[in-house]
Backbone and ligand atoms as CSV (ligand in chain L), in Angstrom:
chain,resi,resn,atom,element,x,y,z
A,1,UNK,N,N,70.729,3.281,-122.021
A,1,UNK,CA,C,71.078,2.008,-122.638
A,1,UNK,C,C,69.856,1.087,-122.639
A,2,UNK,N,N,69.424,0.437,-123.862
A,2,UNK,CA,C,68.478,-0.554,-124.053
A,2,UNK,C,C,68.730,-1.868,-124.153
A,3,UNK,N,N,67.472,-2.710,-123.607
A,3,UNK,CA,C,68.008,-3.949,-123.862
A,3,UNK,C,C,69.301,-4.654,-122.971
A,4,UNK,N,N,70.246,-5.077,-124.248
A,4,UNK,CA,C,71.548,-5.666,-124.347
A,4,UNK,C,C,73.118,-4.649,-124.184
A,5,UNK,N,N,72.328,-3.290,-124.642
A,5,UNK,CA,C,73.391,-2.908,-125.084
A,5,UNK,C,C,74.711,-2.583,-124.633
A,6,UNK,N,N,74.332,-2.264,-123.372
A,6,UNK,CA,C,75.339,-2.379,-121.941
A,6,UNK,C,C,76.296,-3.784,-121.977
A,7,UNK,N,N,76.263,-4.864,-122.919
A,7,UNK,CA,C,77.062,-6.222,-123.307
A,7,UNK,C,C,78.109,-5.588,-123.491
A,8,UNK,N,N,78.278,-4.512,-124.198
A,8,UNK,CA,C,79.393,-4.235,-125.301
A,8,UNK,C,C,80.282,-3.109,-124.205
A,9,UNK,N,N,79.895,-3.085,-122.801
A,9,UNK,CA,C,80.828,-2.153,-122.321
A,9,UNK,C,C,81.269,-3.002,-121.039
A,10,UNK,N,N,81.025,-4.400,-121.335
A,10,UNK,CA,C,81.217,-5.360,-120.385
A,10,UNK,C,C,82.623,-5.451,-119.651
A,11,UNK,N,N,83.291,-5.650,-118.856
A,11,UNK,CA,C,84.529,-5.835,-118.410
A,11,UNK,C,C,85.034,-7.309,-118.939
A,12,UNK,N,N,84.308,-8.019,-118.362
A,12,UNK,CA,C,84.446,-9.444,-118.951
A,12,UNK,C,C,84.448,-9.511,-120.317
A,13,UNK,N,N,84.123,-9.109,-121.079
A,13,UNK,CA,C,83.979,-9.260,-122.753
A,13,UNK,C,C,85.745,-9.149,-123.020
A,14,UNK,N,N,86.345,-8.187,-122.512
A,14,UNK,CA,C,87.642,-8.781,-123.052
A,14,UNK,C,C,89.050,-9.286,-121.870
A,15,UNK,N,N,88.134,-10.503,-121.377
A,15,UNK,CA,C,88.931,-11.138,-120.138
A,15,UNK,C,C,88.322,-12.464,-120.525
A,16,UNK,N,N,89.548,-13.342,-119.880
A,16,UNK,CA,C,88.948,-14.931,-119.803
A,16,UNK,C,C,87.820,-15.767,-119.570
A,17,UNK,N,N,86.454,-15.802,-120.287
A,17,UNK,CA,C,85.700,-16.169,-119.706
A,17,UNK,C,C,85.241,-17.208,-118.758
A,18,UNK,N,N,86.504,-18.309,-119.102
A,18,UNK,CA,C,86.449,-19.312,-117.780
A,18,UNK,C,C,86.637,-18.544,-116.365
A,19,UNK,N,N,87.364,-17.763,-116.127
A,19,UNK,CA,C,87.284,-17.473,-114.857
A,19,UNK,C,C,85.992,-17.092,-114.156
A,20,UNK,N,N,84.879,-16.585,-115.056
A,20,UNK,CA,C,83.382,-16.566,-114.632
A,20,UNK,C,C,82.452,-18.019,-113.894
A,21,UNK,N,N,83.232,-18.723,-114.789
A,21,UNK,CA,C,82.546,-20.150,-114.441
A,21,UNK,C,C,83.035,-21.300,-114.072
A,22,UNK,N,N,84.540,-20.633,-112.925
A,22,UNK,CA,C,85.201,-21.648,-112.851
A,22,UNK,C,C,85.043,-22.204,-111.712
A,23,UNK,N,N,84.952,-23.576,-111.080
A,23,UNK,CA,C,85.008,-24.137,-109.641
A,23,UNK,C,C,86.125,-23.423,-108.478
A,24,UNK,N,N,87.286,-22.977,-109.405
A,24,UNK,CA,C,88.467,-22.707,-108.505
A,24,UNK,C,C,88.266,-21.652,-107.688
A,25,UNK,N,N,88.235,-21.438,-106.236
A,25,UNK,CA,C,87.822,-19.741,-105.178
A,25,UNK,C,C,88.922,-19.017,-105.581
A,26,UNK,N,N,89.980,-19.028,-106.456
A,26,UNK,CA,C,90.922,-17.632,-106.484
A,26,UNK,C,C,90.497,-17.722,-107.890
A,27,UNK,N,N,90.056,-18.132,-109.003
A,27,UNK,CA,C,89.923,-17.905,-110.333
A,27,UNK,C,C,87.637,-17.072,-109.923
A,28,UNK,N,N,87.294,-17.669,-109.028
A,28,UNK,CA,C,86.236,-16.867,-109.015
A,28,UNK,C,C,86.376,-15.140,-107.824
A,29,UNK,N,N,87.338,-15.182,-107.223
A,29,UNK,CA,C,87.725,-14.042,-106.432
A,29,UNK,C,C,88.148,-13.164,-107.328
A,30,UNK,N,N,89.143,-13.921,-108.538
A,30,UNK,CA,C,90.005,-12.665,-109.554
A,30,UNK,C,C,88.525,-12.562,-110.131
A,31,UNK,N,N,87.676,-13.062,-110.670
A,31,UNK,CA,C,86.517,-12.662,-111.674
A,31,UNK,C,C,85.499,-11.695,-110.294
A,32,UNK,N,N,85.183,-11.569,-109.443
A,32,UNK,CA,C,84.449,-10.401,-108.609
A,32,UNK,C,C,85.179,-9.376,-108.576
A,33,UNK,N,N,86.433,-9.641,-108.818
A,33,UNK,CA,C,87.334,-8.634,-108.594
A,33,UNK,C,C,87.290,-7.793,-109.940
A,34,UNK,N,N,87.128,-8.144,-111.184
A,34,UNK,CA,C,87.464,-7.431,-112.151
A,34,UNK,C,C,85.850,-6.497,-112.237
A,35,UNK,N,N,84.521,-7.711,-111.824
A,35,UNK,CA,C,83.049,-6.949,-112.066
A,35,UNK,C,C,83.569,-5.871,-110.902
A,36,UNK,N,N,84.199,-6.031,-109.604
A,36,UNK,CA,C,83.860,-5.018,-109.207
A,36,UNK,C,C,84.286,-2.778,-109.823
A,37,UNK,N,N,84.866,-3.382,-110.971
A,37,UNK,CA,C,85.140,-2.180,-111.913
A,37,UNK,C,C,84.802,-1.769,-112.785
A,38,UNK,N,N,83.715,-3.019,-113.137
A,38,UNK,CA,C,82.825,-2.920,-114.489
A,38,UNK,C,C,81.455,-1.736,-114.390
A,39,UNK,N,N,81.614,-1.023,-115.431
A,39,UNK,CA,C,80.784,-0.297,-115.605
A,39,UNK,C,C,79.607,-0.459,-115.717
A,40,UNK,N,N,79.236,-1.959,-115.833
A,40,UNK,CA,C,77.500,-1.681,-116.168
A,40,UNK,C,C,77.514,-2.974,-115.094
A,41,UNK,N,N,77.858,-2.847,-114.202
A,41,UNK,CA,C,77.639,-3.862,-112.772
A,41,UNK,C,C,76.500,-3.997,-112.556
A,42,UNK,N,N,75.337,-2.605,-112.559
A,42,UNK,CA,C,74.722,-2.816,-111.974
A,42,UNK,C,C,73.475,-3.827,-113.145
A,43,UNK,N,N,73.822,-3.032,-114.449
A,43,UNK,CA,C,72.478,-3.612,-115.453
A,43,UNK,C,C,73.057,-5.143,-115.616
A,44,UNK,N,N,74.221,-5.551,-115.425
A,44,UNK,CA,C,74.675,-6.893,-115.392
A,44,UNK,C,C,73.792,-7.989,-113.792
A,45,UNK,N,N,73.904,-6.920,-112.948
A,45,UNK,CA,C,72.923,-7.755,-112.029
A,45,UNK,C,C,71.533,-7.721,-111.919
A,46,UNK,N,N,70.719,-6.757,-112.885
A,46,UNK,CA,C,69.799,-7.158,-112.940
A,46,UNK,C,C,68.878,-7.839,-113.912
A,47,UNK,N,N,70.200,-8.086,-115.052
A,47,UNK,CA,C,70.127,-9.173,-116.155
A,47,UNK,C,C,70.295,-10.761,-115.138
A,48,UNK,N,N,71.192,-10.735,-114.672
A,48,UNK,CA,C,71.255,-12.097,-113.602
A,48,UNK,C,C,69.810,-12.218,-112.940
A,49,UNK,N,N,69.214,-11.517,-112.084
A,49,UNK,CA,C,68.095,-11.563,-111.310
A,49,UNK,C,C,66.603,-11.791,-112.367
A,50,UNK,N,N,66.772,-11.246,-113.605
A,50,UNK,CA,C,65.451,-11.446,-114.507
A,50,UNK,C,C,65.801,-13.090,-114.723
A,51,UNK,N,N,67.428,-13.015,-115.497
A,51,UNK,CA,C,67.514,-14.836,-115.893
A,51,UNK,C,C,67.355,-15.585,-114.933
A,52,UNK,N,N,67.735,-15.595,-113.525
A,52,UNK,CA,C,67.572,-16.848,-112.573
A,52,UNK,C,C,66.258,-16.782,-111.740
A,53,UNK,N,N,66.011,-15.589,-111.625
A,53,UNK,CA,C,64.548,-15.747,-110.555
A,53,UNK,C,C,64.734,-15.972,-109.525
A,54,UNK,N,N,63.657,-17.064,-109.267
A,54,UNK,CA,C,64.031,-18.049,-108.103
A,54,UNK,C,C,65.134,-18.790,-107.810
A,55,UNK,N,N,65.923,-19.238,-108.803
A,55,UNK,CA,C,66.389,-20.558,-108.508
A,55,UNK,C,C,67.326,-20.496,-107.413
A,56,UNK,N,N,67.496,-21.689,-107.510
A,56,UNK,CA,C,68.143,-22.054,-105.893
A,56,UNK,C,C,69.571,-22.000,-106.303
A,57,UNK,N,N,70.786,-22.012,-105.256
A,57,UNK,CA,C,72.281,-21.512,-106.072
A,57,UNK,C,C,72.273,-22.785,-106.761
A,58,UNK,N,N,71.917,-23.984,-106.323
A,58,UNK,CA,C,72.373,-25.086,-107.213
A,58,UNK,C,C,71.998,-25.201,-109.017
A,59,UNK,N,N,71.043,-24.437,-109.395
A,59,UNK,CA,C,70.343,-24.155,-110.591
A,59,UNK,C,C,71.481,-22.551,-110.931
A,60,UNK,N,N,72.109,-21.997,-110.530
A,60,UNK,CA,C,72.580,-20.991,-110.808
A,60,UNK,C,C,74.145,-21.434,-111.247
A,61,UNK,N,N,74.758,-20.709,-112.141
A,61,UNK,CA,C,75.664,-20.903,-112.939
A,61,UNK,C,C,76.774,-19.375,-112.960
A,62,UNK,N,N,78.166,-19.182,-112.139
A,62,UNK,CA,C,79.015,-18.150,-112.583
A,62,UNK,C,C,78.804,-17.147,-111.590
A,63,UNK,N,N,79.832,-16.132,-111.828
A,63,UNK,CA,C,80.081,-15.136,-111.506
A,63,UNK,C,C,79.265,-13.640,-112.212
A,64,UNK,N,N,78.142,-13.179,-111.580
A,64,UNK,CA,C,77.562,-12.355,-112.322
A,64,UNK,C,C,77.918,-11.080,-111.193
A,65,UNK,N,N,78.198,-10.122,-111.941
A,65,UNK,CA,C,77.822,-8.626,-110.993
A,65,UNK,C,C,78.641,-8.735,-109.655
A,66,UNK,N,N,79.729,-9.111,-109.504
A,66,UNK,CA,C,80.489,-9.717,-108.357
A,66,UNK,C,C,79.684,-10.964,-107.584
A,67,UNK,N,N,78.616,-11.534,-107.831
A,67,UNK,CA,C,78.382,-12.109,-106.717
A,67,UNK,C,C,78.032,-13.642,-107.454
A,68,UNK,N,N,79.034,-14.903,-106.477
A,68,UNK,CA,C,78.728,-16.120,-107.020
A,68,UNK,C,C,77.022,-16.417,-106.519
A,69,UNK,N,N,77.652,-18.007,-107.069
A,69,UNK,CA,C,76.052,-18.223,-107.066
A,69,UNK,C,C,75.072,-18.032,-105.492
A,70,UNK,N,N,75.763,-18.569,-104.664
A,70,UNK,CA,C,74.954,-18.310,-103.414
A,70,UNK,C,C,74.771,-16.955,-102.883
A,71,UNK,N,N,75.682,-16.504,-103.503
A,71,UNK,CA,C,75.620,-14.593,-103.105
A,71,UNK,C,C,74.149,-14.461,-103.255
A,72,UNK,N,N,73.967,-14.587,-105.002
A,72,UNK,CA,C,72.840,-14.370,-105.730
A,72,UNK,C,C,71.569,-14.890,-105.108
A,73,UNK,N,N,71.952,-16.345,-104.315
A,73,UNK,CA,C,70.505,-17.033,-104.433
A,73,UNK,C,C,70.078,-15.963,-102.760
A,74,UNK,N,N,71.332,-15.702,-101.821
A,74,UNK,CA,C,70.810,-15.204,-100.631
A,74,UNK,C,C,70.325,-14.058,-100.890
A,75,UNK,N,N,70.775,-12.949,-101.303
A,75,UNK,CA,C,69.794,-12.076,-102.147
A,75,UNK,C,C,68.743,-11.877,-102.447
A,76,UNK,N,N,68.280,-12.974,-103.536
A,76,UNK,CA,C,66.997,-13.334,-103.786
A,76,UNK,C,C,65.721,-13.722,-103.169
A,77,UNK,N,N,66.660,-14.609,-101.684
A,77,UNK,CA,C,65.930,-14.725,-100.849
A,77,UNK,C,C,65.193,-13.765,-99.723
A,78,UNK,N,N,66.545,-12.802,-99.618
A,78,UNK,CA,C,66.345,-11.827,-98.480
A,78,UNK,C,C,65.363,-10.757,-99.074
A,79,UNK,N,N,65.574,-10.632,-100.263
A,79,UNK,CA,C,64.581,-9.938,-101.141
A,79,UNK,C,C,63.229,-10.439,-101.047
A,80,UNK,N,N,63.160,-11.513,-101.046
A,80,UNK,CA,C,61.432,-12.324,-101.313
A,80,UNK,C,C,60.918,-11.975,-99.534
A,81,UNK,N,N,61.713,-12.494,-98.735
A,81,UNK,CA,C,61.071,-12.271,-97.185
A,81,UNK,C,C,60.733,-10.522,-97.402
A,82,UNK,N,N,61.842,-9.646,-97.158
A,82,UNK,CA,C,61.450,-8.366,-96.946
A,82,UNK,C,C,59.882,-7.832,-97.972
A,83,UNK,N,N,59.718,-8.521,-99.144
A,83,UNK,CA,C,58.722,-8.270,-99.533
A,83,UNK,C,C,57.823,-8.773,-98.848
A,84,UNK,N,N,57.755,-10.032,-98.234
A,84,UNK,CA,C,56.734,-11.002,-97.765
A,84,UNK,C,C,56.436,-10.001,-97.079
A,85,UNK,N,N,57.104,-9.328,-95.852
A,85,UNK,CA,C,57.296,-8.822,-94.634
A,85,UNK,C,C,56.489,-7.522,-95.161
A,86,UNK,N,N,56.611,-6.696,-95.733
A,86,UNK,CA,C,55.904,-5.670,-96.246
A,86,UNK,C,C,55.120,-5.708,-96.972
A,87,UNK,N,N,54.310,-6.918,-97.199
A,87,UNK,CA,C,53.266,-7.219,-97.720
A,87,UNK,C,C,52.052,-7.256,-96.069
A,88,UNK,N,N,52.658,-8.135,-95.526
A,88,UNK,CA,C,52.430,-8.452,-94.204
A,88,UNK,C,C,51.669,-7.048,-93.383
A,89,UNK,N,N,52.996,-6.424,-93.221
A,89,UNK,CA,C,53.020,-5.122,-92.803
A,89,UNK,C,C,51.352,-4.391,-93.464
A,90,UNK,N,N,51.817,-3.810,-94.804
A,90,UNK,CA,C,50.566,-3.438,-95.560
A,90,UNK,C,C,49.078,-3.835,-94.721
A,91,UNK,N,N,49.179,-5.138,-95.065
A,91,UNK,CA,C,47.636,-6.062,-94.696
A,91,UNK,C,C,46.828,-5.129,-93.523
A,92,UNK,N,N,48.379,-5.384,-92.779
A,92,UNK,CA,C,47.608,-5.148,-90.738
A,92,UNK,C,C,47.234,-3.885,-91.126
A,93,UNK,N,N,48.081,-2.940,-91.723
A,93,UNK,CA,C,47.491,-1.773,-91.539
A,93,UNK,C,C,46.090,-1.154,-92.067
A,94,UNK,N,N,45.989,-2.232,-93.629
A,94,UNK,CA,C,44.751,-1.666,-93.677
A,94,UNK,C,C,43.906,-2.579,-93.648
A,95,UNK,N,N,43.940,-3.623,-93.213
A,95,UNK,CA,C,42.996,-4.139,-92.317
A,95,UNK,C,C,42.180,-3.708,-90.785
A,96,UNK,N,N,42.632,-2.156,-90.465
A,96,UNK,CA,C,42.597,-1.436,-89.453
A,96,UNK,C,C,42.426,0.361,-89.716
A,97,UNK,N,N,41.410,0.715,-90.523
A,97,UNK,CA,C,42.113,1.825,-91.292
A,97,UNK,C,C,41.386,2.789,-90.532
A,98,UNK,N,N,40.723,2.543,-89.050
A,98,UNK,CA,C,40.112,3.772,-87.960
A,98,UNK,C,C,40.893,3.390,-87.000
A,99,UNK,N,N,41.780,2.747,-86.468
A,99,UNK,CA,C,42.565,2.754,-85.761
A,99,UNK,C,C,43.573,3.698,-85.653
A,100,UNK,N,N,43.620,4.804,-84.657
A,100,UNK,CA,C,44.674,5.819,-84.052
A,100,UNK,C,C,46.344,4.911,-85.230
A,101,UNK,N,N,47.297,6.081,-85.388
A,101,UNK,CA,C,48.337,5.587,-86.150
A,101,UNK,C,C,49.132,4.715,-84.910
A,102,UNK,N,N,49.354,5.426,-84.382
A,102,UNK,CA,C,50.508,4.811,-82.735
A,102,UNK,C,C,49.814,3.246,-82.289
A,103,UNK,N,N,48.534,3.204,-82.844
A,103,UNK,CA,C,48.281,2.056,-82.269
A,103,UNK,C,C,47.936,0.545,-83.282
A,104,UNK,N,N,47.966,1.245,-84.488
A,104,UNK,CA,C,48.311,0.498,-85.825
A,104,UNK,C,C,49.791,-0.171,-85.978
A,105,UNK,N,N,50.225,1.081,-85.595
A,105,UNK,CA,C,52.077,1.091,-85.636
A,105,UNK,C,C,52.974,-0.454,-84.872
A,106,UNK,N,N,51.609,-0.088,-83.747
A,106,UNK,CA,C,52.326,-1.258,-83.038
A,106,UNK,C,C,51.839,-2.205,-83.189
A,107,UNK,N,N,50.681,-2.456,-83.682
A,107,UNK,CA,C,49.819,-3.917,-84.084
A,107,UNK,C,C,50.397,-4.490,-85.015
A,108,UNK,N,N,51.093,-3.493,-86.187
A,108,UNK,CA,C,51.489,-4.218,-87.450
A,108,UNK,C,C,53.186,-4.166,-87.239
A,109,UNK,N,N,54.077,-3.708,-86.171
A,109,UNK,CA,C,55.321,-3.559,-85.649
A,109,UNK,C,C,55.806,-2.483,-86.439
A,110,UNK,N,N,55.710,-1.945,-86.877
A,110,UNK,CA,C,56.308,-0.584,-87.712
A,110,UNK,C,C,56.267,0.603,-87.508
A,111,UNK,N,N,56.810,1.941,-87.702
A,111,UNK,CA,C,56.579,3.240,-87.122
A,111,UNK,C,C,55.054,3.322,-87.461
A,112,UNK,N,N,54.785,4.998,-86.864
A,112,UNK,CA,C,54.356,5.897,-87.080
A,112,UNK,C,C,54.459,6.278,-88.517
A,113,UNK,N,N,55.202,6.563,-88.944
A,113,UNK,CA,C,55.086,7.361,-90.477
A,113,UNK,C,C,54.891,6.227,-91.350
A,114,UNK,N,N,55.046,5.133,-90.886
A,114,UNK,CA,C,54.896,3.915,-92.027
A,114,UNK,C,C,53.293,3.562,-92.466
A,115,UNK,N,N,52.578,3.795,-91.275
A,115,UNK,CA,C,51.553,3.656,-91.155
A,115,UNK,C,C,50.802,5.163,-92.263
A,116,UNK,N,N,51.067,6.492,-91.569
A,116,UNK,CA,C,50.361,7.270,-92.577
A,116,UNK,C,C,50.718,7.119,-94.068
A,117,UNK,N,N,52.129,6.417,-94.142
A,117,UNK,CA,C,52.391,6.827,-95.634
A,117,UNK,C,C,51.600,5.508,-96.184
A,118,UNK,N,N,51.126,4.022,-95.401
A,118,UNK,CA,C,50.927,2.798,-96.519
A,118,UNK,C,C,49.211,4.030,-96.741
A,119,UNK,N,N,48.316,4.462,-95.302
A,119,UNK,CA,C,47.347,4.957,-95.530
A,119,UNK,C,C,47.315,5.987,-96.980
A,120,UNK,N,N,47.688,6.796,-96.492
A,120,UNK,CA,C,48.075,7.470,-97.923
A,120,UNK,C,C,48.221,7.019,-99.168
A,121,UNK,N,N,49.116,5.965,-99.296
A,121,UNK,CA,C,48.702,5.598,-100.971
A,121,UNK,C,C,47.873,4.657,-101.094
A,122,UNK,N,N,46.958,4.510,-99.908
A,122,UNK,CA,C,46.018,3.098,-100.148
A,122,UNK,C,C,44.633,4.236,-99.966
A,123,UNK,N,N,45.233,5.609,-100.355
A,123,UNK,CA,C,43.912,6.363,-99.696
A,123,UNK,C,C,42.381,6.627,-100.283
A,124,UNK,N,N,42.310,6.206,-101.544
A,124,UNK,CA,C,41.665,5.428,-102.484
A,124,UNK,C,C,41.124,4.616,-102.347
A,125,UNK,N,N,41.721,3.671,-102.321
A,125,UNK,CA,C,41.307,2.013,-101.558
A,125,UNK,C,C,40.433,1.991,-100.484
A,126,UNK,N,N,40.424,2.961,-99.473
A,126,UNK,CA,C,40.726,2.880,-97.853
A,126,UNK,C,C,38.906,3.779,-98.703
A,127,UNK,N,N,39.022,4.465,-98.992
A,127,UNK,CA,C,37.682,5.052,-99.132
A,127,UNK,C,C,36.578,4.442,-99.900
A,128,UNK,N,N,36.891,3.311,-100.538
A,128,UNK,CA,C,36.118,3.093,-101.643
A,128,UNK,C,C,35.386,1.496,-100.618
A,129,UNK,N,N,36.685,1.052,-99.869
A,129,UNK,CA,C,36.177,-0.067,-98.555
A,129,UNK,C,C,35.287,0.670,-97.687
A,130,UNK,N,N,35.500,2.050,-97.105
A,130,UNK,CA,C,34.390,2.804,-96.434
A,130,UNK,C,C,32.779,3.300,-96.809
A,131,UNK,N,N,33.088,3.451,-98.455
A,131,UNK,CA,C,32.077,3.777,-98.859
A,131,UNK,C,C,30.925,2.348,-99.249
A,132,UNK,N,N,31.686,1.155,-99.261
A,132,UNK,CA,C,30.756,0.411,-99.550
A,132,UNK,C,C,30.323,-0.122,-98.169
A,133,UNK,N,N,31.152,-0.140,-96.857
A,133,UNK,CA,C,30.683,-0.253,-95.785
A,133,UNK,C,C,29.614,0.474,-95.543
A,134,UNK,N,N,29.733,1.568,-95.572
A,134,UNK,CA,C,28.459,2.921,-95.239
A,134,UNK,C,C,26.803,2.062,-95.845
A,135,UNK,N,N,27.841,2.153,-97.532
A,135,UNK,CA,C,26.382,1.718,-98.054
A,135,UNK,C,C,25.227,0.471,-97.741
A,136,UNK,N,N,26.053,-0.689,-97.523
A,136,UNK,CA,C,25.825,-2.109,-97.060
A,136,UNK,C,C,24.393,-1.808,-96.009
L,1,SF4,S1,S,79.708,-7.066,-113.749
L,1,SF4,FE1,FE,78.811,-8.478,-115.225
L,1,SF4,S2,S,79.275,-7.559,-117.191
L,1,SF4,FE2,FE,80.655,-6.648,-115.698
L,1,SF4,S3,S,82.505,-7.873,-115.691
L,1,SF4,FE3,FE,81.169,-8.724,-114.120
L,1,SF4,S4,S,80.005,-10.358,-115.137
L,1,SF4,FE4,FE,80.920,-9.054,-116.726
C-alpha cells in the first residue's frame, strides 16, 4: 500500500467521526476500541507520528491508532529519550575503540554484544579515525 491508500480500508471511514474527536472518555474509549480492529492500525499510526512530530498533547488533536492525545505525545517522548540514550551509548563506545569490550560495556552501561555490534557497524569509521591517527 502507497501513500494514502490504506484511507480506504479505514475502520473509522464508515463510523461516526465525532467520536474520534470527542472530549467525552466513553465516546473516546468506544473510538480505541473500534481502531483496535482496524486493519491498517498500524500505517494509521505512523501517519499520526509523521503529522504531529513533536508536538506536545496540547497541539495534538483525536483519537489516532488507539491512542489519545497524551498516549501519542508519551510515546513520542519515550521514543526521543531511548534515541537520546543510544545515541549516548554509541558516543562512549566509540569514543573508546582500543578499549577491551567488558570494559567499554561498562563505561558506556550496556552489554558485551552491544559494544561489538555498535563496533562493527562503525567498523569503517573506527578505521578511517585510526588511520588518520597513525598518519598525524
Ligand atoms: S486505527 Fe486509524 S484508521 Fe483505523 S479506525 Fe483508528 S483512527 Fe481510523
Amino acid at each position: 500500500m502507497s501513500n494514502h491508500e490504506w484511507t480506504g480500508q479505514a475502520t473509522c471511514a464508515s463510523s461516526d467521526p465525532d467520536l474520534w474527536f470527542s472530549p467525552d472518555p466513553s465516546d473516546v474509549a468506544k473510538a480505541k476500541e473500534i481502531c483496535t480492529g482496524c486493519p491498517v492500525r498500524r500505517q494509521c499510526a505512523e501517519r499520526a507520528a509523521e503529522f504531529e512530530g513533536n508536538l506536545s498533547h496540547s497541539y495534538r488533536h483525536g483519537v489516532w491508532a488507539a491512542q489519545d492525545t497524551h498516549e501519542r505525545a508519551a510515546q513520542r517522548k519515550g521514543r526521543h529519550e531511548r534515541s537520546r540514550r543510544a545515541a549516548q551509548i554509541r558516543d562512549a563506545i566509540l569514543a573508546h575503540p582500543d578499549v577491551p569490550a567488558d570494559i567499554a560495556a561498562k563505561r558506556a552501561n550496556c552489554s558485551v554484544d552491544h559494544v561489538y555490534r555498535v563496533r562493527r557497524l562503525h567498523a569503517a569509521e573506527l578505521a578511517t579515525a585510526t588511520d588518520m591517527a597513525v598518519a598525524a
